[in-house]
N, C-alpha and C positions, 0 to 999 in steps of 0.2 A: 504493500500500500504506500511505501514510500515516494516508489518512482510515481505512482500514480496520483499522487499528491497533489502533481502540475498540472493537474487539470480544475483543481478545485476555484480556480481563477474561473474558471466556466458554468463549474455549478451556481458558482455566486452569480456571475452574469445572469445565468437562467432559473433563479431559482425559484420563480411565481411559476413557471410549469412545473420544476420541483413537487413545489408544494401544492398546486392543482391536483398534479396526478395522486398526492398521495394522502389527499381526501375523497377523490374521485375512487382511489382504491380501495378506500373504507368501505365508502358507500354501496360497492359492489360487491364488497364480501358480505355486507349485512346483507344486500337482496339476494344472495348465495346462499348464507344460513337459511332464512325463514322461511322456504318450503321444504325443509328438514323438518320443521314444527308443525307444518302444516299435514305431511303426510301422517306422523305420529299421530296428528288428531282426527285423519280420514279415519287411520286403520282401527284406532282406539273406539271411535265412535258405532266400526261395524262390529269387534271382536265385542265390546260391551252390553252391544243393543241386539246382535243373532237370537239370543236364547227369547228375549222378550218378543222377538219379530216373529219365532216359531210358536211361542204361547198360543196367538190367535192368529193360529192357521184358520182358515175357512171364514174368518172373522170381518166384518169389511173393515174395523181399523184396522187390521194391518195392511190393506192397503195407505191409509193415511200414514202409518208409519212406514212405510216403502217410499213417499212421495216427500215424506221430510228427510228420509236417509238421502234421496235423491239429491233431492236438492241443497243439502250441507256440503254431498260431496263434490258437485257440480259449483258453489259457491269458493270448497279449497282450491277443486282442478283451477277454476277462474284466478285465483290469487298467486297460485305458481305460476300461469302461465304469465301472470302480471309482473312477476318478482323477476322470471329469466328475460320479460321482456328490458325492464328497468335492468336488470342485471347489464345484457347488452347495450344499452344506450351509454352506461360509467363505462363499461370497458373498451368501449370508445372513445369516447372522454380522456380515457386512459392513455391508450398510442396515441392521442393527440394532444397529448401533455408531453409524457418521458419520450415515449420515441421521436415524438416532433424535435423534442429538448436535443435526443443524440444527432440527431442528422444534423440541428445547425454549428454543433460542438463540431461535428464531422468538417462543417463547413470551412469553418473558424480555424481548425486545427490545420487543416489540408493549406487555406492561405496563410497561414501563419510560417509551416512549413517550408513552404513553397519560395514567398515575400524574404524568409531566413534564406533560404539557397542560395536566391540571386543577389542578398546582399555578400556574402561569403566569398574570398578571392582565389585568385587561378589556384595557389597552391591546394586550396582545398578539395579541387575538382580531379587534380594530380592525383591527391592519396587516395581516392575513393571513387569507384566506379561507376557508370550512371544506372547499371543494373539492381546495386545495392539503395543509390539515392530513388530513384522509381518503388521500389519496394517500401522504401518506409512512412514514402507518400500516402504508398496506396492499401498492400498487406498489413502492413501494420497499423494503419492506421484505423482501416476496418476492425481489424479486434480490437482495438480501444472504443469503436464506437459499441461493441456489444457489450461491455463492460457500462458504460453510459447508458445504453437504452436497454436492452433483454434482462441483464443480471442486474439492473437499477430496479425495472420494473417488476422483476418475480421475487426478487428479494423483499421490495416492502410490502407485496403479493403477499408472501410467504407468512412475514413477520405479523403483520395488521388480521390476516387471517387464524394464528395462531392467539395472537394477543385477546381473538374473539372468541374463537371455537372451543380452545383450549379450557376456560375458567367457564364457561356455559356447558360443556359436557362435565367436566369435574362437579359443578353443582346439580346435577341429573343422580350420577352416581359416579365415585372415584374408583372401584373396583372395575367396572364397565370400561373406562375410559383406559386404566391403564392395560388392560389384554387387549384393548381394539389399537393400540398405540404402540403395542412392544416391537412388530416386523419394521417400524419406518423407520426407526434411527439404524437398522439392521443395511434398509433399501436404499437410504441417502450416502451411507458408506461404500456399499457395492456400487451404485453409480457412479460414485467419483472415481473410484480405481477404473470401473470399464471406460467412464469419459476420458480416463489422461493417458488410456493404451490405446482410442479411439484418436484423440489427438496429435498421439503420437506418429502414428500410424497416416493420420490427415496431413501432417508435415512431411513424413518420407513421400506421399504418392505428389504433393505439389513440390519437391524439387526433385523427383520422376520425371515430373508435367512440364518443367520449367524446362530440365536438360532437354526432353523430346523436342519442346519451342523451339527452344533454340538451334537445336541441328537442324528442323526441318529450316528454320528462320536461313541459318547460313546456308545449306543446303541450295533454295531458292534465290537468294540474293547470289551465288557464288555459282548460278547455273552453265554460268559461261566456261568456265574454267574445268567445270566438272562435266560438259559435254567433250570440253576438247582433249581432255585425260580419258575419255571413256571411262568414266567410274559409277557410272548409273548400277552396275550390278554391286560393287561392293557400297556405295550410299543406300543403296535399298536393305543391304543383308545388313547396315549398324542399325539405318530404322526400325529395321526387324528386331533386332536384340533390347533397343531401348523401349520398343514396345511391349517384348514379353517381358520388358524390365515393369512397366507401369500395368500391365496387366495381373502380374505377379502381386502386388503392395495392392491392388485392390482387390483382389482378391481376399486377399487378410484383412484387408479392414469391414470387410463385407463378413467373414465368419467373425471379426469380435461386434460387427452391429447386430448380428442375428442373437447377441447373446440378450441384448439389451432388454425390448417389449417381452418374452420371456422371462427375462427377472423380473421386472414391474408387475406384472399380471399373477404371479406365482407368489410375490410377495403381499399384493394385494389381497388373493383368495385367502392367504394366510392369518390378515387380518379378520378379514371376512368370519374365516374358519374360529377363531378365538372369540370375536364378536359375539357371534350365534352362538357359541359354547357357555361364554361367562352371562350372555342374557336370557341365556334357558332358565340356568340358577336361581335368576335371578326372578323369571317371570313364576317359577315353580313357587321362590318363596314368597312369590304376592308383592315383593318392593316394585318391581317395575312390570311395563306393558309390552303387550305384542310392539305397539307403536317405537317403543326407548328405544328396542331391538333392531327395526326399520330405520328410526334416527339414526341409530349410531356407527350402521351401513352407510347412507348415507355419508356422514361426516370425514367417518374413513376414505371414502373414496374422493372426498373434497381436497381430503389433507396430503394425499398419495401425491398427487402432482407438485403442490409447494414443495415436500421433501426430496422425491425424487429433483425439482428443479434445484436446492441445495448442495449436491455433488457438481450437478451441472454449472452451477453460478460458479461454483469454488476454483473448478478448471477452466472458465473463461476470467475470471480474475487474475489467474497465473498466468496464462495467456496474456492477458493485457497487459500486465505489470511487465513480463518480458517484454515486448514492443514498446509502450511507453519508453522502458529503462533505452532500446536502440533509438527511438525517434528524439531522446532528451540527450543523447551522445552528441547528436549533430545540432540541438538547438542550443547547446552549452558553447559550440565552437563560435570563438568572438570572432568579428572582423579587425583582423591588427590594418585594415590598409584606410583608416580615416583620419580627419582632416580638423584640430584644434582650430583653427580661425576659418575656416569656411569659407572661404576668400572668392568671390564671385567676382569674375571682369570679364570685358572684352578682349581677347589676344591676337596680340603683333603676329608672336612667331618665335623669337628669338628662344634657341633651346642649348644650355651651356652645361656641360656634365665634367665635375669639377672632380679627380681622382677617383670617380665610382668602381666599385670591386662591387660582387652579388654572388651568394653563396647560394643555391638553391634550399630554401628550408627546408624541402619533403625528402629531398634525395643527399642534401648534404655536398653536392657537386658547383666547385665553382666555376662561374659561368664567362664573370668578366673582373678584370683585374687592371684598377689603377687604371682606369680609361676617363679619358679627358679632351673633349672638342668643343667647339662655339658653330652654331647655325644662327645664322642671322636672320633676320625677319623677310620673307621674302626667299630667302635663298635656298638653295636644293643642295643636298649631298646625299653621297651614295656611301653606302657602307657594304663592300666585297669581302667574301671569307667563305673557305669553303665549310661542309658540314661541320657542326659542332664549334665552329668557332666564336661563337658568343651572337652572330648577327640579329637574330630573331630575337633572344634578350634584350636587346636597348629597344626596339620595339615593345616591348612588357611595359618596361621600364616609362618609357614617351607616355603611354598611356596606363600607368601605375596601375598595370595586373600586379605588379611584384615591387615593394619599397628596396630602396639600396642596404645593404651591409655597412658599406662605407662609402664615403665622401657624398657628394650629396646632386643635384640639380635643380637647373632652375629655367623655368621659365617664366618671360618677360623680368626677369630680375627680381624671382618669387621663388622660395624655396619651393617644388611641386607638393611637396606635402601639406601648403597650407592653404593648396587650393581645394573647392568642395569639388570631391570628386566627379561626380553628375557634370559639372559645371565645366570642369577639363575637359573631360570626356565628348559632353556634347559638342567641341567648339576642334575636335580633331577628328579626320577619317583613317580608318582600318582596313586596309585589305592583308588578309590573315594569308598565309601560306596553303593552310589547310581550309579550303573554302567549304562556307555551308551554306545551303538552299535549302528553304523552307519547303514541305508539298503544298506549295500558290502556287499565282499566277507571278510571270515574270514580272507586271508592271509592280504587284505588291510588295514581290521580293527588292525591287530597288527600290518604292516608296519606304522600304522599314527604315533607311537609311536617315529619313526625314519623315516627320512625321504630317508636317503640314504640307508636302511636296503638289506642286500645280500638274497637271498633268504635262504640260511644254518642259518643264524640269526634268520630268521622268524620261524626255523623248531627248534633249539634248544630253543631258548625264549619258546615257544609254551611246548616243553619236562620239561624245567625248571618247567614250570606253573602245570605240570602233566595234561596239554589236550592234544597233541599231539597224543596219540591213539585214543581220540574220535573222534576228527576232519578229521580222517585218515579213519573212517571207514564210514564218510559222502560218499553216490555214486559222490559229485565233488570233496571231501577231503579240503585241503584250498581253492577250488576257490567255495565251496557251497557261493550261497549269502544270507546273513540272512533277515527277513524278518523286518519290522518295530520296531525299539528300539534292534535288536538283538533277537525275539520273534521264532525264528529257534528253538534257543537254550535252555535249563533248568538252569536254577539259578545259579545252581554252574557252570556250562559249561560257560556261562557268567561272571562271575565272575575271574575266572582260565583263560579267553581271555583277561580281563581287566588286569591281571597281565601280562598276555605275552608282552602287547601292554607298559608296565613300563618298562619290565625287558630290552627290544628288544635295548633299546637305552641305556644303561649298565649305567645308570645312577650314581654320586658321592654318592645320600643322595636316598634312597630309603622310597618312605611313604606308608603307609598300612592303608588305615583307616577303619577298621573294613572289611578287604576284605576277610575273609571267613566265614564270617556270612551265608550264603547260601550254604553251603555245609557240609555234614555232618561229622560225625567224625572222622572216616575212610577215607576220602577225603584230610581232612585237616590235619590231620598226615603224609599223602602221600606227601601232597604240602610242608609241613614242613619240613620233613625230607631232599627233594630235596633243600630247600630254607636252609638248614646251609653250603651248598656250595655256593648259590647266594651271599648268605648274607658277608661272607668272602672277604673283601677289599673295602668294601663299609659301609658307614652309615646307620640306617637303622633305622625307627621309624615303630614299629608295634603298630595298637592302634585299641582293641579288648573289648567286656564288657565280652571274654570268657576267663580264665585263660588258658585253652590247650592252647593258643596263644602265650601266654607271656612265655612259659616255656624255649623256646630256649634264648631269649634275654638275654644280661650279667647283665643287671642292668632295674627294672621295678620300675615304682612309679605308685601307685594308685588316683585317683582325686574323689573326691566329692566336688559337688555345686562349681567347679571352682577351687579347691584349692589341692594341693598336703596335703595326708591324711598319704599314708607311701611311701617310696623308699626301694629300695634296691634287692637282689639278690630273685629270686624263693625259694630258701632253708632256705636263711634269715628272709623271710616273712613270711615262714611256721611254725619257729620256735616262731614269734609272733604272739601273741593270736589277731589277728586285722583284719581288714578289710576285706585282700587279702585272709588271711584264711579261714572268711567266707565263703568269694564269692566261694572259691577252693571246699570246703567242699559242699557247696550247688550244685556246679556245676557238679563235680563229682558223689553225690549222682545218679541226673536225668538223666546223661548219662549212667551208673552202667548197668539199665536193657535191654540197646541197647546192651551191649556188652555181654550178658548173653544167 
C-alpha cells in the first residue's frame, strides 16, 4: 500500500464519487437484505397457517383463507421484486460513482504519465526502451485502475455488506450464523492462492503474446529481406514453436480456471449443507422457523461472493502495488536539463562553446573534449568527423538534449542554461540524422514543424528542401498519407521532408546533423545550392562525415575522438596537408566514377 499511496492525491480529487458510491453501496445492500425477511415471512406464514387451512377443508372459509394466503404472498412476491428493482437502480449508481471515479484516475494518470515522459531528457530515453515506456502507460497502468474501480468497489461491497448482514443474523441466532459462516473464510483463502497461480500464469501467456507480437511484428516489417534470404520456411517453423509456446501456458491456465467455479459452488453447498443441518436443530427445538432456515440460505449465498471477491481484491492489490511501484520508478526520474532564470528572447544567432568536454551520463562515454569555436550571427559552419567522432553531440548540445560536463556555452552572450528551454528550442530547426515520419499526410508532417504554418509556407519550405516536385507528382500531392515511420517515401524523399519540417518554422540557428546522408550526389548539390539562400540571415551548423557538405559553410572544423583536429575555411584546409584533405581526396576519389 505504500507505492500505492501516490494515488491518494486522486482519491482526494474525487472523493464526492468516493463517497456517493459508498452510500449508494449501503443503500443496495439494505435492498439486498430485505427480501431475505420477506421470504422468511412468505414461508413462515404458509408453514404456520397449513394445519389451520386443512381444518376447514370443505368449508367455504377456507377459501377466504386461501385468498388472504394469496394475496400476502403476492403483496411479499411484489416487494422483492420492488427491493431487486431499487437494488439495481444503486448498483448503478454504483459504477457510476467508483468506476466512473477509476476511469478519470485512469485518465489523469495516463496524462500525467505521458506530460512526465516528454518532459524527461534524451538521456532518459537512452536507458530505457520505448517497449518498457509503452507498457507502463498502458499494462500497468490498467491494473492500477482495477485497484481504483473493481477492488474499490467490492471491497466497500464486501465490508458495508458484512457490517449489515453480519450483526442482523447474529441477532436471529448466533449458533445459526456461525455453521452457515464457517466454509467462507475457508473459500476467500483458497481463492487467493488459485487467483495468484491464475495471475501468474496470466503474466507468463502475455509475454508468450508479447514475444509472438513481436516476431510476427519484425517478421512483416522485415518482409523484404526475409523474401530475399528465402527464409519463409524457417520464419514459419519459429512461429510455429512460439505458438505451441502460447498454446502450451494457456492451456495451464485454462486447467487452474477450471479449478475455480468448482470450489465456489462446493464451498457454497457446504455452507448450504451446515445451514440446513444447524437449523433443523434448531426448528426441532421450536427457537426458530422453517423461514430463519430459508433466510439464512439466502444470506449465505449473498455473503459467498463478497468473500470469494476478498482473495480476488487481495491479488489485484499486489498486482497494482507492483505496477504502481514500476510506473512511480519513472515519475521519481527528475528533469536535470532546466533552466533557473527562464530567460525568454529573440535570437541573433551567435553560438560560442567555451572548453566544452560531455561525458555521456547513461553510458559513461566521453563524447567531446575541451572543444571550443564562435559562430556568429548569421554565419554557417560545418562540422566534419567521421563516425563516433563527437559530431552529432554538439548538435544535442545547440539544442540542450544533453547539459555540458564542462566548460560551458553561450548563446547570444547567455549562458544556454539560462535560457527556458521551450523558448530555445522553439527559435532553432532540427534535422536529426535519424529521420522520423509521422503515419500523416506529408503536408502535416512539415506543418508539425510550425504550428501556425500558412499553407504557401508549407509549399515553399517543401521547394526550399528541393521535394516539392516529388510530393506534387504523388496522385494526393501533400495530403498523400505516409505509411509507418514515413515508409511511402525513399531515403532521401525522407530526408528532404525532414528539412522542410526545420526550415517551415524559419528558425534563428539552423542544425543539420548529417541530413543528406541518404541522398545522392546530385540530390544534395541541388538541396545545397537552394540552401545558400536558406542559409543567409540565419545561423546554421551543418554536421556531415561528407566534405561536399561543408563546402558552402564560411568556416568548418574537423573533430576526431571528440576533439577539434583542424578549423578553418574549405580553401584553407585544402591548402593543409591534414585531415580535411584526406577525407576531401578520398571522398572525391569514390564519387569520381558516378559522375563519369
Amino acid at each position: 500500500m505504500k507505492e500505492l499511496s501516490y494515488l491518494n492525491k486522486y482519491l482526494l480529487k474525487y472523493k464526492y464519487h468516493l463517497i456517493f458510491g459508498l452510500l449508494f453501496t449501503i443503500i443496495s445492500n439494505i435492498f439486498q437484505i430485505v427480501p431475505g425477511v420477506m421470504v422468511r415471512y412468505a414461508i413462515d406464514l404458509v408453514t404456520d397457517n397449513i394445519s389451520v387451512y386443512g381444518i376447514f377443508d370443505g368449508i367455504e372459509i377456507q377459501e377466504t383463507l386461501y385468498d388472504q394466503f394469496a394475496i400476502n404472498l403476492v403483496i411479499y412476491a411484489l416487494i422483492i421484486l420492488l427491493m431487486a428493482l431499487l437494488r439495481g437502480i444503486f448498483l448503478f449508481m454504483v459504477r457510476q460513482t467508483i468506476i466512473v471515479m477509476s476511469r478519470l484516475v485512469e485518465y489523469d494518470l495516463k496524462n500525467e504519465i505521458f506530460n512526465h515522459y516528454q518532459s524527461l531528457p534524451l538521456s532518459f530515453y537512452r536507458r530505457n526502451n520505448t517497449g518498457d515506456l509503452m507498457n507502463r502507460i498502458s499494462e500497468d497502468v490498467s491494473k492500477v485502475r482495477m485497484y481504483l474501480g473493481p477492488s474499490i468497489m467490492y471491497g466497500i461491497n464486501m465490508i458495508t455488506l458484512f457490517a449489515l448482514l453480519i450483526p442482523y443474523m447474529l441477532s436471529i441466532d448466533v449458533t445459526l450464523t456461525l455453521y452457515s459462516l464457517i466454509p467462507l473464510p475457508i473459500l476467500s483463502v483458497s481463492i487467493y492462492y488459485v487467483n495468484n497461480i491464475i495471475n501468474k500464469r496470466s503474466e507468463e501467456i502475455q509475454v508468450s503474446q508479447s514475444g509472438l507480437s513481436t516476431f510476427v511484428q519484425e517478421a512483416f516489417s522485415g518482409i523484404r529481406v526475409l523474401k530475399s534470404f528465402t527464409r519463409e520456411k524457417d520464419s514459419g517453423e519459429q512461429f510455429e514453436e512460439r505458438s505451441n509456446e502460447y498454446k502450451d501456458r494457456s492451456l495451464e491456465l485454462t486447467r487452474v480456471q477450471s479449478l475455480f467455479f468448482p470450489l465456489i459452488l462446493g464451498l457454497i453447498g457446504l455452507s448450504t449443507i451446515l445451514t440446513v443441518y444447524a437449523g433443523s436443530a434448531k426448528v426441532i427445538e421450536g427457537t426458530l422457523s422453517f423461514g430463519n432456515i430459508a433466510e439464512f440460505i439466502i444470506y449465505v449465498n449473498l455473503l459467498t461472493w463478497p468473500v470469494t471477491s476478498l482473495g480476488w481484491i487481495s491479488s489485484i492489490i499486489q498486482r497494482a502495488a507492483a505496477s504502481q511501484k514500476r510506473i512511480n520508478e519513472f515519475l521519481l526520474v527528475e528533469n536535470d536539463i532546466v533552466s533557473d532564470r527562464k530567460l525568454i528572447k529573440e535570437l541573433d544567432g551567435e553560438i560560442i562553446f567555451e572548453h566544452v568536454s560531455l561525458v555521456y551520463p547513461d553510458s559513461g562515454i566521453r563524447a567531446l573534449e575541451d572543444v571550443s569555436f564562435t559562430v556568429e550571427p548569421g554565419e554557417s559552419m560545418a562540422i566534419i568527423g567521421t563516425t563516433g567522432s563527437g559530431k552529432s553531440t554538439i548538435a544535442n548540445l545547440i539544442t540542450r538534449m544533453y547539459d555540458v560536463t564542462e566548460g560551458k556555452i553561450y548563446i547570444d552572450g547567455e549562458d544556454i542554461r539560462d535560457y527556458e528551454v521551450m523558448s530555445l528550442r522553439s527559435q532553432t530547426g532540427y534535422v536529426p540524422q535519424d529521420v522520423f515520419l509521422f503515419s500523416d499526410s506529408i503536408f502535416n508532417n512539415i506543418a508539425f514543424g510550425e504550428e501556425e504554418a500558412s499553407e504557401e509556407q508549407i509549399y515553399e519550405a517543401a521547394r526550399q528542401a528541393d521535394v516539392y516536385d516529388n510530393i506534387i507528382e504523388f496522385p494526393n500531392g501533400f495530403r498523400t498519407r505516409l505509411g509507418e515511420r514515413g515508409i511511402t517515401l525513399s531515403g532521401g524523399q525522407k530526408q528532404r521532408v525532414s528539412i522542410a519540417r526545420a526550415l517551415v518554422r524559419n528558425p534563428k540557428i539552423l542544425v543539420m546533423d548529417d541530413a543528406l546522408s541518404a541522398v545522392d550526389t546530385k540530390t544534395e548539390n541541388m538541396i545545397l545550392n537552394s540552401m545558400k539562400r536558406i542559409m543567409q540571415g540565419r545561423t546554421t551548423i551543418i554536421i556531415s562525415h561528407r566534405v561536399s557538405s561543408a563546402k558552402l559553410a564560411d568556416k568548418i572544423i574537423v573533430l576526431d575522438d571528440g576533439k577539434i583536429v583542424e578549423e578553418g575555411t574549405n580553401e584553407s584546409l585544402l591548402a593543409t596537408n591534414g585531415v580535411y584533405k584526406e577525407l576531401y581526396e578520398k571522398q572525391m576519389t569514390a564519387e569520381q566514377p558516378l559522375e563519369n
